[in-house]
C-alpha positions in Angstrom: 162.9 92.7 6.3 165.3 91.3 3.8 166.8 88.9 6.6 163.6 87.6 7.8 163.0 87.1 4.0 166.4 85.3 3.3 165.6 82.9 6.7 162.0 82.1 5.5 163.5 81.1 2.0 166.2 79.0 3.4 164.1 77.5 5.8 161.3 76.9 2.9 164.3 75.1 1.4 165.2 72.8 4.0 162.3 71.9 4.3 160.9 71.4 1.1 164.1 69.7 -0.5 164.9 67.6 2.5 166.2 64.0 0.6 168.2 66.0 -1.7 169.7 69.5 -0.2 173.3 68.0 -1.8 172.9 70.6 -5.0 171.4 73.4 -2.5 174.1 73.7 -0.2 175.7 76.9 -1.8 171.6 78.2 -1.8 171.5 77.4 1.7 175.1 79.1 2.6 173.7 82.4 0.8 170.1 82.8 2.3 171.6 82.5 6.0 174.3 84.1 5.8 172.1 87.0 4.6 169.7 85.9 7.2 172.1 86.6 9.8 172.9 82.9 10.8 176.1 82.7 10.6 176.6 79.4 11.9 174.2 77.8 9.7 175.7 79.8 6.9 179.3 78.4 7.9 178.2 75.3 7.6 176.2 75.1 4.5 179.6 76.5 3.1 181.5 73.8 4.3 179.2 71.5 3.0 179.3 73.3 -0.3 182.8 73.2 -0.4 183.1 69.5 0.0 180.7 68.9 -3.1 182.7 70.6 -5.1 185.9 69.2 -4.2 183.7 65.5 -4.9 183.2 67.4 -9.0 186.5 69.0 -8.9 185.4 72.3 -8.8 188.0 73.3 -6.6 187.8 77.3 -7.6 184.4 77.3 -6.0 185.5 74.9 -3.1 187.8 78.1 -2.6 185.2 80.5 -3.0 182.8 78.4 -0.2 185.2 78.4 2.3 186.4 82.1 2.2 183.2 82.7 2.1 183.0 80.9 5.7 186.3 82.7 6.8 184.1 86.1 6.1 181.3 84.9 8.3 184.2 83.9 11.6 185.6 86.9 11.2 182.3 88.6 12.2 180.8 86.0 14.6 184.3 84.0 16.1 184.2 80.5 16.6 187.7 79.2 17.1 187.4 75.4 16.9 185.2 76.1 13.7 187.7 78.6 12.6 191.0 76.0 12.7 188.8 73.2 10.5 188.1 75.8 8.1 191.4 76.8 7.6 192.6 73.5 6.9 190.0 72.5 4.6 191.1 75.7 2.9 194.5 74.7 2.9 193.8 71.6 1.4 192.1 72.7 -1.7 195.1 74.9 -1.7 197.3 71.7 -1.6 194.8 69.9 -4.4 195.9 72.6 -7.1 199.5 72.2 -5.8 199.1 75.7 -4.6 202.3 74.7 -1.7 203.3 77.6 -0.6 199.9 79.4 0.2 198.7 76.0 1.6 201.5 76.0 4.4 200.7 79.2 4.5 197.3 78.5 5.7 198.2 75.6 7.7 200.3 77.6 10.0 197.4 80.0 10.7 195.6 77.1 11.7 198.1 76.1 14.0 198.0 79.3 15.4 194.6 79.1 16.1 194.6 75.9 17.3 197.4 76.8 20.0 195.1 79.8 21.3 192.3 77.1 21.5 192.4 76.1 25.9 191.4 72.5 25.1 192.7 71.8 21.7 192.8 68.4 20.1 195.8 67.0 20.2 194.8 64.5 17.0 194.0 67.7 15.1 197.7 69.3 16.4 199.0 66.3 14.6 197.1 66.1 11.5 198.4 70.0 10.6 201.8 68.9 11.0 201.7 65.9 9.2 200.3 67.7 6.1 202.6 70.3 6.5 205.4 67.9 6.7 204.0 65.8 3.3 203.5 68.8 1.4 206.9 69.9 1.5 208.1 66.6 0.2 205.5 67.0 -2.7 207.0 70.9 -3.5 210.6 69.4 -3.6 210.5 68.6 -7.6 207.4 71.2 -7.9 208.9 74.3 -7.0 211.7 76.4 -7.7 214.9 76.3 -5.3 214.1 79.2 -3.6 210.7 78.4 -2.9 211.9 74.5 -1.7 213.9 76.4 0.8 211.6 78.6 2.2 209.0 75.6 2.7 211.3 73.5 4.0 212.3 76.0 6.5 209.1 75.9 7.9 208.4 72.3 7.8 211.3 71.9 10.3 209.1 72.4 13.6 205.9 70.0 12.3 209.0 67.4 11.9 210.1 67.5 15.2 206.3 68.1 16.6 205.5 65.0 14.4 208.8 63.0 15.9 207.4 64.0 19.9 203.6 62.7 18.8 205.0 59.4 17.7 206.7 58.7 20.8 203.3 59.7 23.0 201.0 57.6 20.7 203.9 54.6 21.5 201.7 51.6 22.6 198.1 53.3 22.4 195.7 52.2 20.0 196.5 52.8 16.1 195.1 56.0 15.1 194.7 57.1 11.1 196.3 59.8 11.8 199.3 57.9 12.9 199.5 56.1 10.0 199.3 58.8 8.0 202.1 60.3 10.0 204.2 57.5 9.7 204.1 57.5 5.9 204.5 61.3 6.0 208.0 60.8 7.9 209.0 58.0 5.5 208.7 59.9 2.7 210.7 62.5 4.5 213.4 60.3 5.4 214.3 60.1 1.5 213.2 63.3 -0.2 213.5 65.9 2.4 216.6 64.9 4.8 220.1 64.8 4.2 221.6 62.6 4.3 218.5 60.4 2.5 217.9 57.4 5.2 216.2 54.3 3.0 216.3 52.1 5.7 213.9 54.8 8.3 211.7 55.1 5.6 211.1 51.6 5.4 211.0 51.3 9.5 208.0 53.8 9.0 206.4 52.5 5.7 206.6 48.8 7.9 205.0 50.7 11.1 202.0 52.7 8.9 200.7 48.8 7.0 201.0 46.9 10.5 198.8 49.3 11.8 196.7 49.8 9.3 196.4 46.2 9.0 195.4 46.2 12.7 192.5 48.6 12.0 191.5 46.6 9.0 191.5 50.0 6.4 192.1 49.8 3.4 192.1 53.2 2.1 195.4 53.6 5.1 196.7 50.1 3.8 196.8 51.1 0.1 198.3 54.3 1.6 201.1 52.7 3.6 201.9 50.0 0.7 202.7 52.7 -1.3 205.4 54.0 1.3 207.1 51.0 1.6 206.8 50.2 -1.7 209.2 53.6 -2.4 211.4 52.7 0.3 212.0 49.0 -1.3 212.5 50.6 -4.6 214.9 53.0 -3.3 217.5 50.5 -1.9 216.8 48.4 -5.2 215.0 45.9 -3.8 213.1 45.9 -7.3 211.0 42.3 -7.3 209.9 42.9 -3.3 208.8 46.8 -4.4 206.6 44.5 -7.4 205.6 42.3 -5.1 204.3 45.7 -2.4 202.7 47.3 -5.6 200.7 44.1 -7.1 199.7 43.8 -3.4 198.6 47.3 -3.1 196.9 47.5 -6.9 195.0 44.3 -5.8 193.5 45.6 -3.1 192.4 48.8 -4.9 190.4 47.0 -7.6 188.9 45.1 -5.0 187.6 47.8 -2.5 184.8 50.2 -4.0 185.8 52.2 -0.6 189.7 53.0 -2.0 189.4 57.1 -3.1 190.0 57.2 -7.0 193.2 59.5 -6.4 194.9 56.8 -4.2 193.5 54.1 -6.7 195.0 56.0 -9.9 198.2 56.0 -7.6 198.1 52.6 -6.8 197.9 52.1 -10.9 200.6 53.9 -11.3 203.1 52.3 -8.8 202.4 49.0 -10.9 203.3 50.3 -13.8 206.4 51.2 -11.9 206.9 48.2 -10.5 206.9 46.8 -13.9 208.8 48.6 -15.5 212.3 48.7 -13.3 212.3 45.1 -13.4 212.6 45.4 -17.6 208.4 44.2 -18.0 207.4 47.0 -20.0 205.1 45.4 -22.2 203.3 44.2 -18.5 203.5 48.3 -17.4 201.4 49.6 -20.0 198.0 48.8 -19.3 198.2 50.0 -15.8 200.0 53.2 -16.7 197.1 54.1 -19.7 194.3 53.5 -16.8 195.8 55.4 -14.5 196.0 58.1 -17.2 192.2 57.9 -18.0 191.2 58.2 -14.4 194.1 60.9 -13.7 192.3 62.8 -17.0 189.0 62.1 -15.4 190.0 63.8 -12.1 191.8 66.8 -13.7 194.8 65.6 -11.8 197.9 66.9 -14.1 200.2 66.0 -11.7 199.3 62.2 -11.9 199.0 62.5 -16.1 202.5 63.8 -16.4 204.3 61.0 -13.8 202.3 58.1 -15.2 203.5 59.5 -19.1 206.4 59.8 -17.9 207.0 56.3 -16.9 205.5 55.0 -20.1 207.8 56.7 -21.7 210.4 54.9 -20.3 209.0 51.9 -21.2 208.4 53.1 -25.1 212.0 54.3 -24.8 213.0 50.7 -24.3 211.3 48.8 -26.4 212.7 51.0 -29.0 208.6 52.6 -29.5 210.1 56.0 -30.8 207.0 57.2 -32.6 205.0 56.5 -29.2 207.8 58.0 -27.2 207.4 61.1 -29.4 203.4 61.1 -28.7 204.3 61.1 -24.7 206.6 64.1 -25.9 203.4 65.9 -27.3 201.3 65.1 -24.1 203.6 66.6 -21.8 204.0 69.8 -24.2 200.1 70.0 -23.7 200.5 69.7 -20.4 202.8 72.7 -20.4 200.6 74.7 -21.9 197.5 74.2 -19.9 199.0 74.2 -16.5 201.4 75.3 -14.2 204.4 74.0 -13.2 203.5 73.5 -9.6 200.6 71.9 -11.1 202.4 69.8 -13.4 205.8 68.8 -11.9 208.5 68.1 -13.7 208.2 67.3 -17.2 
């Protein structure tokens, strides 16, 4: 009796609150799971999951999606199963959470490899975020830790390096791009020795074919990589040029995600600053602090501070300089240090 209750409420629901089931989803997820529709339930939680993560509610993002996990386990679906896991894993990876989200990742690609017709695009997207996420632990974690990731990022590298020679001359894919920029960043955080000039190869590869697919979201992206790989051979007024490029086309594009837009904010500031224009750097670093605040992104906070205080370091600003000193105690305090990064 309680199930066919829990299916005529849900149902009631959908029904009823058909234009606007966007605050119901978590609703939805418990009346059928407890109605015994598990698919349904699984993906009302998937669903719920993504609103959070759109509030940054990333705690019950979690919750949502182990919630689905619960529901595979009793009623399997494998494709379902891998796409779960990685949405997991990501929310993982949004709290800087590395070494469970590789963690996760990997049990994805397990799954995915016992699947008899798996995509090969999704084969690629695992790796590619297990490849990126390493490079984001390297300054994150302790030395141990880096190790033990990096370990394990060794076979996505080389599946990423055999993907990019099969997708040689097909249509550009986002994944590819994404790839590309993944393996640039590689080339000078992870690998020893660090190669500049493959990381700018890639970064060059990722914006021509995001060019080609006209999107901007992947061009801001790629910019970004080059940008780095410019600045890292000190090629200081082309990696300005790259970021006033890329920081343009955020402000113009309502489509560009706030997190890459805040990014994008902060590589001007950058920009600015190594070629001795710190007064110019400021503006962009403070917005990119109100919008990192605004999405509860520490991470982002503490490496925009962190430049202005380079800039208030030069221009001889030590009562400002001591301020940034205060922030980043704050910072301390409330967070983590994989959260945080270095301060």
């Amino acid at each position: 009796h309680r199930k066919e209750f829990h299916l005529r409420v849900a149902e009631a629901m959908e029904g009823l609150y058909q234009d606007r089931l966007e605050g119901k989803f978590g609703l939805l997820a418990h009346h059928f799971s407890l109605a015994g529709r598990s698919e349904k339930g699984i993906d009302y939680c998937r669903k719920a999951s993504r609103q959070a993560v759109s509030v940054y509610a990333y705690e019950e993002a979690e919750k949502n999606l182990r919630a689905a996990l619960n529901l595979l386990q009793e009623h399997p679906n494998d494709e379902v199963h891998v796409l779960v896991l990685e949405e997991l894993a990501d929310v993982c990876w949004l709290v800087r959470n590395f070494v469970e989200a590789i963690s996760i990742y990997q049990a994805a690609l397990e799954k995915w490899e016992a699947l008899p017709n798996g995509d090969p695009i999704l084969q690629l997207r695992l790796n590619q975020k297990i490849v990126k996420i390493v490079t984001e632990a390297k300054w994150s974690v302790d030395a141990a830790t880096f190790e033990q990731v990096s370990e394990v990022s060794k076979k996505s590298h080389s599946s990423l390096q055999q993907s990019l020679k099969a997708m040689a001359g097909k249509d550009p894919h986002p994944e590819t791009v994404r790839m590309l920029v993944a393996l640039s960043t590689d080339a000078w955080r992870v690998q020893t020795p660090v190669d500049w000039a493959r990381s700018q190869r890639y970064a060059e590869e990722a914006v021509r074919l995001a060019e080609r697919m006209d999107d901007k979201e992947l061009l801001s992206f790629a910019l970004g990589a080059l940008a780095t790989a410019l600045d890292g051979q000190s090629l200081l007024r082309e990696h300005l040029d790259i970021s006033t490029r890329r920081a343009a086309l955020s402000s113009e594009d309502e489509q560009i995600s706030e997190y890459e837009h805040i990014d994008a904010l902060r590589g001007m500031g950058a920009g600015h600053m190594y070629v001795g224009e710190y007064e110019a750097a400021i503006p962009y670093l403070d917005k990119a602090i109100d919008l990192a605040r605004n999405v509860r992104s520490p991470d982002q906070i503490a490496n925009s501070i962190g430049i202005k205080a380079q800039c208030l370091f030069r221009m001889d600003k030590w009562d400002e300089v001591l301020e940034v000193e205060n922030q980043w105690r704050d910072l301390d305090r409330r967070y983590t240090r994989q959260r945080v990064g270095e301060t």
